[in-house]
Structure formats: structure tokens, C-alpha cells
C-alpha positions as CSV (number, residue, x, y, z in Angstrom):
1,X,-73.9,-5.6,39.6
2,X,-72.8,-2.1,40.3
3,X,-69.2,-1.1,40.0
4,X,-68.4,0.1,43.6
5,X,-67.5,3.5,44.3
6,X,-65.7,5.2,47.1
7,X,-64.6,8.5,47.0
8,X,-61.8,10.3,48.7
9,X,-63.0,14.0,47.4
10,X,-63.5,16.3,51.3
11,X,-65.6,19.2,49.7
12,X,-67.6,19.3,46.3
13,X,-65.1,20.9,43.6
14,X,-62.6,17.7,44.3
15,X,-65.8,15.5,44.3
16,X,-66.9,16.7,40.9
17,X,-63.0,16.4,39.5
18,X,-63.0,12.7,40.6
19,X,-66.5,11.9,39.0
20,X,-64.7,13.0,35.9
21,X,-61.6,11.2,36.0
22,X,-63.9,7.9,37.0
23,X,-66.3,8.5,33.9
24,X,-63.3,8.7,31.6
25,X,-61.8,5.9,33.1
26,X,-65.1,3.4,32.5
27,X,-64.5,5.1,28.8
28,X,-67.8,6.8,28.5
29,X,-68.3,9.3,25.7
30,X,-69.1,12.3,27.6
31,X,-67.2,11.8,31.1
32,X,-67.8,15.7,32.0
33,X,-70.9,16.1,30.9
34,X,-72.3,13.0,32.9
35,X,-70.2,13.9,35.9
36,X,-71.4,17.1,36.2
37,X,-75.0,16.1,35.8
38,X,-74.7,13.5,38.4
39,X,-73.0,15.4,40.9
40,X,-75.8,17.8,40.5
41,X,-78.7,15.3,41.3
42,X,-77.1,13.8,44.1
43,X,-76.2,16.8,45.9
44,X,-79.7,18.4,44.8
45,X,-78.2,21.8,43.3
46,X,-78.2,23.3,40.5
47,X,-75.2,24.2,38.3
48,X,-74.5,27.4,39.4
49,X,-74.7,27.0,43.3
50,X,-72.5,23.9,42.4
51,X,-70.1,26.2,40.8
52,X,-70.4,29.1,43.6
53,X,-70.2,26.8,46.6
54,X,-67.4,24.2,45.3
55,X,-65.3,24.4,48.6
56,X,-68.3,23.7,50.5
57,X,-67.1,19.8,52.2
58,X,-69.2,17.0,51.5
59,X,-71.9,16.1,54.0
60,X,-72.1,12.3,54.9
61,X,-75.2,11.6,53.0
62,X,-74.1,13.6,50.2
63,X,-71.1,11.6,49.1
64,X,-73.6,8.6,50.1
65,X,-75.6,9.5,47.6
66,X,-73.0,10.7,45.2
67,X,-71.5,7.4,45.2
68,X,-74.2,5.3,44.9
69,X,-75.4,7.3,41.6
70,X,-71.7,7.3,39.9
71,X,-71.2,3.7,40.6
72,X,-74.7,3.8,38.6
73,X,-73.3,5.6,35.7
74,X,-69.9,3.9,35.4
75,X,-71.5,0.3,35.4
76,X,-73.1,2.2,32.3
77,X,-76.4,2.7,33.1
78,X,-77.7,6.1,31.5
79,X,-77.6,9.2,33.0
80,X,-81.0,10.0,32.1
81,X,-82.4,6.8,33.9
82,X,-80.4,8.1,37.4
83,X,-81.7,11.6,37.1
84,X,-85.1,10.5,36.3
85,X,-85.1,13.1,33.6
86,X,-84.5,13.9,29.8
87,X,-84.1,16.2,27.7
88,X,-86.4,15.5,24.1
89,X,-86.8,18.8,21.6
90,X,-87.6,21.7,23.8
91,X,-89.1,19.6,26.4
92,X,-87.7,18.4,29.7
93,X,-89.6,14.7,30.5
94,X,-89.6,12.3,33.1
95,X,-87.8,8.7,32.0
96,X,-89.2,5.4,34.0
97,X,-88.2,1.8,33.8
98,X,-91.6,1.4,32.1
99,X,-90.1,4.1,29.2
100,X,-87.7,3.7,26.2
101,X,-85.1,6.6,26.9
102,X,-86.5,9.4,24.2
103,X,-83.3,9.9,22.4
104,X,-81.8,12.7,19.7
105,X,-82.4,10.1,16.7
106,X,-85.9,10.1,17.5
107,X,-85.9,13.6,16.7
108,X,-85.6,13.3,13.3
109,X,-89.3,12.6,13.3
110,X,-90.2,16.1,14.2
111,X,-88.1,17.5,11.9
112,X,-90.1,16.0,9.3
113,X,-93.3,16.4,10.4
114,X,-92.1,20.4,10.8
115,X,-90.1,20.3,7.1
116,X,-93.5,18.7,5.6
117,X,-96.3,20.8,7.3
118,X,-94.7,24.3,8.2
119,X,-98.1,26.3,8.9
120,X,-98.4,25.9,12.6
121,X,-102.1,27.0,12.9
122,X,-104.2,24.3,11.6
123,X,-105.6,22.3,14.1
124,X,-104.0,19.2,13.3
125,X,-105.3,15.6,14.8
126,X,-102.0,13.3,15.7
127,X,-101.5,9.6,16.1
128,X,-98.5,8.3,18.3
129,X,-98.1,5.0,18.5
130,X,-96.1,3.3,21.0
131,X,-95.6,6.8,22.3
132,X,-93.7,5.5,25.7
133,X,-92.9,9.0,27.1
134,X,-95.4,11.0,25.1
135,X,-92.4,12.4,24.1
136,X,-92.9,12.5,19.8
137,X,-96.7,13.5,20.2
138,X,-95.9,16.4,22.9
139,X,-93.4,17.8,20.8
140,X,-95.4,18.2,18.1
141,X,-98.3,19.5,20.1
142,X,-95.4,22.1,21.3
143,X,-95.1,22.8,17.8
144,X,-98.8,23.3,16.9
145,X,-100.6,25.1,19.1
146,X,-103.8,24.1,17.4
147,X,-103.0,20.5,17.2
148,X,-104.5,17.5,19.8
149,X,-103.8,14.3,19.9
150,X,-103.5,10.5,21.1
151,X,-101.0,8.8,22.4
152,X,-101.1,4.2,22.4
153,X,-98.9,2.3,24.5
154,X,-99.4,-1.3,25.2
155,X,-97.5,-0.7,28.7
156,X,-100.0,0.9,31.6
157,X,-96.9,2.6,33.3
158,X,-96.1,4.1,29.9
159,X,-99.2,5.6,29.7
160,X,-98.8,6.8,33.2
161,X,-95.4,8.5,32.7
162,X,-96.4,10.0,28.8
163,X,-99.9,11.8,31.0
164,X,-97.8,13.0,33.9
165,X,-95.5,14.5,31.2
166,X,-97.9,15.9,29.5
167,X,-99.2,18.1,32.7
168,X,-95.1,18.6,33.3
169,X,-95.7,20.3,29.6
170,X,-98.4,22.2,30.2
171,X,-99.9,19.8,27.2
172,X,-103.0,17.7,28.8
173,X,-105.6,19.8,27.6
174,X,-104.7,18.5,24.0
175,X,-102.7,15.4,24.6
176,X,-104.5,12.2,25.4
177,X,-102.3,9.0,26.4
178,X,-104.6,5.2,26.7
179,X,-103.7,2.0,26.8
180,X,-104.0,-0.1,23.5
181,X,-102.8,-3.0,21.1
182,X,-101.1,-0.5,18.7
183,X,-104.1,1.2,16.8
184,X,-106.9,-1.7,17.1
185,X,-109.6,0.0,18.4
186,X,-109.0,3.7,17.2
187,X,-111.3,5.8,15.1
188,X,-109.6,8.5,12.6
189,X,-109.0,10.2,10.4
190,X,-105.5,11.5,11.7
191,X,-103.1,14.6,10.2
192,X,-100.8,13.0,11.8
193,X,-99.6,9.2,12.2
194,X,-96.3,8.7,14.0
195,X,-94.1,5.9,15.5
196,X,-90.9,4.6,16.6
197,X,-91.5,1.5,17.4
198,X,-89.5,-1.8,18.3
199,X,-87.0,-2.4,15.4
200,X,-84.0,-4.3,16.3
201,X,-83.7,-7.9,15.0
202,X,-84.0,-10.0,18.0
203,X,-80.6,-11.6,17.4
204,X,-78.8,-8.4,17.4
205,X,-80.4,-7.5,21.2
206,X,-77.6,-8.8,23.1
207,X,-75.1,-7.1,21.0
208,X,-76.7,-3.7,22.0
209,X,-74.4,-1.6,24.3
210,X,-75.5,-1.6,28.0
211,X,-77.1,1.5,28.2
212,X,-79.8,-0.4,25.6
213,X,-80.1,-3.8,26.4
214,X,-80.0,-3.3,30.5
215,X,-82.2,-0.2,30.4
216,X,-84.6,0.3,28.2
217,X,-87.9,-2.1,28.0
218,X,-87.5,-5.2,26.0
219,X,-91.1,-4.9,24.2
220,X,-89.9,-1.5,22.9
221,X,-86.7,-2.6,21.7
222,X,-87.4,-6.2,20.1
223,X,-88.9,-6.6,16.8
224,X,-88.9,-9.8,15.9
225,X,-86.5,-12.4,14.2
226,X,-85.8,-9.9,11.4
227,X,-86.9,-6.4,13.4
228,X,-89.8,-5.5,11.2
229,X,-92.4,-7.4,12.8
230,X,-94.4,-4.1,14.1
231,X,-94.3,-2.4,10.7
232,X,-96.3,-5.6,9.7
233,X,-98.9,-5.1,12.7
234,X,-99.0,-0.9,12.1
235,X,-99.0,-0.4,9.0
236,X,-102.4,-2.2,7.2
237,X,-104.0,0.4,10.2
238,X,-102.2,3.4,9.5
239,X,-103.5,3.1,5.9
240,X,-107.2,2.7,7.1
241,X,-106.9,5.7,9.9
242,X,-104.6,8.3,7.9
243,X,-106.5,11.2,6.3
244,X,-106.8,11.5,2.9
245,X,-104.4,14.5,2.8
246,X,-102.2,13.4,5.9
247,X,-98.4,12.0,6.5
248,X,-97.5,8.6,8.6
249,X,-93.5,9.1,9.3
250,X,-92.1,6.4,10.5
251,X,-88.5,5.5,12.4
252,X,-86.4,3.2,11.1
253,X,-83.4,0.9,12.3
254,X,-80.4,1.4,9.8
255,X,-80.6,-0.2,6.3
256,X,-84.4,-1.3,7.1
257,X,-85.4,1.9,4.4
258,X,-86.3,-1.0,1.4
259,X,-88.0,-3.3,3.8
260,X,-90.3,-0.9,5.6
261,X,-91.2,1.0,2.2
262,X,-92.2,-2.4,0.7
263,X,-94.5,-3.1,3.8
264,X,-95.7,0.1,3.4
265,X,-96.5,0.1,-0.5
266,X,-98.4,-3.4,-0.1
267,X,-100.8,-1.9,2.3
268,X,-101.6,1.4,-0.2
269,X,-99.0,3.8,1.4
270,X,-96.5,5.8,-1.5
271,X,-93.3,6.7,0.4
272,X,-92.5,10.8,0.0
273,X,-89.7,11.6,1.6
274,X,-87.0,10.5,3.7
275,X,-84.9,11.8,6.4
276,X,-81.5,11.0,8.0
277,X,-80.4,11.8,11.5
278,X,-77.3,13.9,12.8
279,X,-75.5,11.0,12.2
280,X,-75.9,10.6,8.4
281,X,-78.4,7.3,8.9
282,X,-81.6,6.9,7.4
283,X,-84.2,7.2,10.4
284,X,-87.4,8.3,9.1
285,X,-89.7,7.6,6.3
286,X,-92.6,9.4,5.5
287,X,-96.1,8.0,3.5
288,X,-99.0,9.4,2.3
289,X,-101.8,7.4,0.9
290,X,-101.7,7.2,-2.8
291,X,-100.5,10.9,-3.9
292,X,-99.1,14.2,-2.3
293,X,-101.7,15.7,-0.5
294,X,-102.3,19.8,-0.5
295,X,-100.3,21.2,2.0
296,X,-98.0,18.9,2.3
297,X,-94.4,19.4,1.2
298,X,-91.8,16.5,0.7
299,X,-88.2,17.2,1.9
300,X,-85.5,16.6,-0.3
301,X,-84.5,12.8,0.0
């Protein structure tokens, strides 16, 4: 249930100081930033006419919708999942139900796909699995302007979202979003092999803060009894579809580094590199299948 919301703000300024008092007092971790975005959306203007109109008095419908949307946020569902919208690399993407929320941890991924293949002109064949938004295969096809790809999801409205975004993009002459079972089916090779997908221990899901557990899909959070069930199901086909000189990376929960790489190593994959997000946490792993293939240059660990 909704926390209820009634403001007393007449015109837009005094509504847009009381959306930020209200997020700080729910104790959310950026109570400007997500007022300033919400006010935004509900009032359908953009930052500056927000800021060069802020005496203008509230309509009816506008604080209607303004309260509505910030009783939204401060019963902590995410900002991104109100506006519809979020922001992934350089890329602005649409979020659904149907979607985990693309978030800045998932990043890392790029990074090392960028650190270990820095020529941009080759025209590179990617893999995403479980690719929810499309967001990890379009931002490498952003990347490499040469590149193509294909993009599994198990969920139909995934799929749905990831091609609409791709068009959003200007991508869907090179980006390719089906549904699947993971990589059953699929014919490579692949330059590219990505995925983030469901790692959390399924104990540990109700523990999650709200924004998680409430919001984002269950089947792409939940991986099993000890959150490692879909590195078991990926990897045996990531080893048969990866080119001979080509990189899998890999997201990882925190601490799951030793688990994944043993998978990994059982199914013929030699782990080169790893790479820790803004936070300092181990988050991606990166294998190639046997040696270090030409072209290819491993990060430092």
C-alpha cells in the first residue's frame, strides 16, 4: 500500500520544496534528485520550464498527478519505474514491469568489454543473455558501430521493451531481441557472450530493500537456493557458442567470484580478468576459452 500524499504547495516552486522535504523524510538517498525528477513527470515539463515558470500555481490535475507519483516514490518504489524511463551508459531506455531496472553496477560489464577490445571497427557478433531491457547488448552496439547482435529473454514482454528500445536507439538495424530458454537453440560463434543474470540466493530475496524485491521481476532476481543456479544452465553453452578468440564477461553477486570461476573452469572457460564496480565489489568476470585470444587485452585484476 501506497503512503498517502496530500500536498499543501499553491504553485510549483513550493510544490517541488515539499517533494523534497517528503523524500528526505521517507530517508531516501537522493531526496532532491528524485523530487525533482518526479515533479518533472507529473507536471510534463522539463527542467528548465520548471525552473522558469516556478510561481506558476498548481492546476487541479497537476498536484493530482503529483501526488499520486510521490506517494509512489516515498512508499519506495523507484523513480525510474514511475517515470517509465532510465538512464543506462549513454542511452536513455524505457523500464516495464516485465524489466529488471538496468542499474550503474551493471555497467561494469561495458567497461570490460571496452577495456578488453578497444578497436571499435571490427564487426563484432554479440550474445546477451537474459538481456531484459536490451540495455548491455545496445550499449555495446553504441560502442561498435560495426557490431550486431542478439538479444534472449525468457520473458515475451522483455523482449518487447529490449526491441522498442532498440528503435528508441536508433539500434534495430543491428540488434535482434527473441524469446528463448537462455541460449538453447542458438547458433554461434559470438565475439561477444554477455549476461547478468539472476544471482541472489533465494533466502536472501526478502531481505532485499523495497526498490528490489517489490519492483523488479522475480525470475530475474532469484537464482536458486545458493544464487548460482543460472551460471550452471549458461555456462556449458557459452563454452560451445564463444569464438575461438572471443570473451564471455559475466556479472556477479558479491563474494560469488570463486564459485562462478569454478563453474566456469569445469565447462573449459580460463577466467582473464576481473572487474569491480564504483563501489569497490567484484561484479564482473571475464573468460575466454582455453588461452588469451589475439586482440584481446585483459584488464588489470
Amino acid at each position: 500500500m501506497n503512503l498517502p500524499v496530500a500536498l499543501k504547495a499553491a504553485t510549483r516552486r513550493a510544490a517541488l520544496k515539499e517533494a523534497v522535504a517528503l523524500m528526505k523524510t521517507v530517508g531516501l538517498d537522493t531526496p532532491v534528485l528524485d523530487a525533482r525528477l518526479i515533479v518533472q513527470h507529473a507536471l510534463g515539463v522539463s527542467w528548465d520550464m520548471l525552473f522558469l515558470q516556478d510561481d506558476r500555481p498548481l492546476r487541479d490535475d497537476e498536484r493530482t498527478n503529483l501526488e499520486r507519483e510521490l506517494s509512489r516514490r516515498a512508499s519506495h518504489e523507484p523513480v525510474s519505474r514511475i517515470v517509465g524511463r532510465r538512464h543506462f551508459w549513454t542511452l536513455d531506455l524505457a523500464v516495464t514491469p516485465d524489466t529488471l531496472d538496468p542499474r550503474a553496477d551493471t555497467e561494469t560489464l561495458i567497461e570490460a568489454a571496452i577495456a578488453s577490445h578497444p578497436d571499435r571497427t571490427p564487426p563484432l557478433r554479440i550474445l546477451d543473455l537474459g538481456t531484459g531491457t536490451g540495455a548491455i547488448l545496445l550499449a555495446l552496439l553504441s560502442e561498435y558501430p560495426a557490431a550486431s547482435g542478439i538479444g534472449v529473454d525468457l520473458s515475451a514482454g522483455a523482449v518487447a521493451v529490449a526491441t522498442a528500445n532498440a528503435r528508441h536507439c536508433g539500434l534495430e538495424d543491428r540488434a535482434l531481441f527473441q524469446l528463448g530458454d537462455w541460449a538453447r537453440g542458438l547458433t554461434g560463434p559470438f565475439d561477444f557472450i554477455l549476461s547478468n543474470p539472476p544471482y541472489i540466493d533465494h533466502a536472501s530475496i526478502a531481505g532485499l530493500p523495497p526498490e528490489v524485491r517489490d519492483h523488479d521481476p522475480a525470475m530475474a532476481l532469484d537464482g536458486g537456493a545458493d544464487g548460482l543456479d543460472s551460471y550452471r544452465r549458461i555456462l556449458p553453452d557459452i563454452t560451445t557458442l564463444l569464438a575461438s578468440n572471443g570473451l564471455a564477461i559475466l556479472e556477479i553477486g558479491q563474494g560469488q567470484g570463486p564459485a562462478v570461476t569454478e563453474i566456469a573452469t569445469e565447462n573449459g572457460l580460463v577466467l582473464v580478468a576481473r572487474r569491480n564496480d564504483l563501489g569497490g565489489v567484484e561484479r564482473a568476470l571475464s573468460f575466454t576459452r582455453g588461452k588469451m585470444p589475439q586482440g584481446i587485452i585483459a584488464p588489470d585484476h
